[in-house]
N, C-alpha and C positions, 0 to 999 in steps of 0.2 A: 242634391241627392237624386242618381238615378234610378227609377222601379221596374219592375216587372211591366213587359209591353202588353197593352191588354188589345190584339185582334180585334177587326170587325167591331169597334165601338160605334151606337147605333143611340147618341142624345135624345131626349125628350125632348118637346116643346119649353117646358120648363127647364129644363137644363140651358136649353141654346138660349132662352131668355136672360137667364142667371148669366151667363158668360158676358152677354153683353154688359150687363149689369155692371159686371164688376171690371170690365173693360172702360166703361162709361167712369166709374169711381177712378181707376187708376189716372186716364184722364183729365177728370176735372181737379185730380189731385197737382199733377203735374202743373195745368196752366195755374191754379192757387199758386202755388210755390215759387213761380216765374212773378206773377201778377202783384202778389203780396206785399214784397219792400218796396215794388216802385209805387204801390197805391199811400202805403207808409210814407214814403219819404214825401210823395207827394203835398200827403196834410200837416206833417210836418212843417213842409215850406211853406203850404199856404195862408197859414195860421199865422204865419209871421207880420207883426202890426206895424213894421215899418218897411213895409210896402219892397219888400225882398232885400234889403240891404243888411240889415240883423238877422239872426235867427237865435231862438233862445232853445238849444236840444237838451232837454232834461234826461238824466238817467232813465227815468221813465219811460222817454218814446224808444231807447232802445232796448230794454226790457223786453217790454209791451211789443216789437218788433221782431226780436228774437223769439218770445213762449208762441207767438203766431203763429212762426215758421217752424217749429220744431213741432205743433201740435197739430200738425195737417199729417203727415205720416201718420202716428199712431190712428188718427179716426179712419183714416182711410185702411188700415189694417184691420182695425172693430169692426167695419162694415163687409167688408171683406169674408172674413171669417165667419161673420154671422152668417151671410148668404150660403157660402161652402157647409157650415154646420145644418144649417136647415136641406141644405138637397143632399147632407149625408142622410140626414132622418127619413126623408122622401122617396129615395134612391134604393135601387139594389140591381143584384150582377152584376155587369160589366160597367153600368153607369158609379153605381157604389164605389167603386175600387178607386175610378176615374178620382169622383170627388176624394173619398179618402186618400188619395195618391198624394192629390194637390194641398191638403191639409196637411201633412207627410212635411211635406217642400220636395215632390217630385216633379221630374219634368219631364212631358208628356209632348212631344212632336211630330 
């Protein structure tokens, strides 16, 4: 969705903070999601009592594998959101709009 351009936007200290913030979250989201099944698979194998020649994969470790990976998005949107909701409450003018924009799903370049 595109918005309305807001001129001369002039962040707060707290703003620019919050941006990292949630820069930081996208992030650490990202390498999670890279990191995750190779850490999985990892204890997977190492767990294996005959010294890597067997493995016994229960429905379980991929289950368990799978809700992992599917539940790094949502939290990373919760936190997200949280931070954007709180410097909508914070916020007003030109910063306001900014945050409300990005809550919106506008995109701001």
């Amino acid at each position: 969705m595109v918005c309305s351009k807001i001129d001369s936007l002039t962040l707060s200290i707290g703003s620019q903070k919050d941006l990292k913030e949630i820069k930081y979250v996208l992030d650490a989201s990202s390498q999670l999601e890279k990191f995750l099944p190779v850490a999985t698979i990892f204890l997977i194998f190492s767990s294996s009592s005959v010294g890597g020649k067997a493995f016994s994969l229960s429905q379980t470790d991929f289950e368990g594998l799978v809700k992992a990976i599917k539940s790094i998005n949502p939290i990373a949107k919760r936190k997200i959101n949280f931070i954007i909701n709180e410097r909508i409450i914070k916020s007003s003018g030109k910063e306001y709009l900014f945050w409300k924009g990005l809550k919106n799903g506008c995109e701001f370049k």
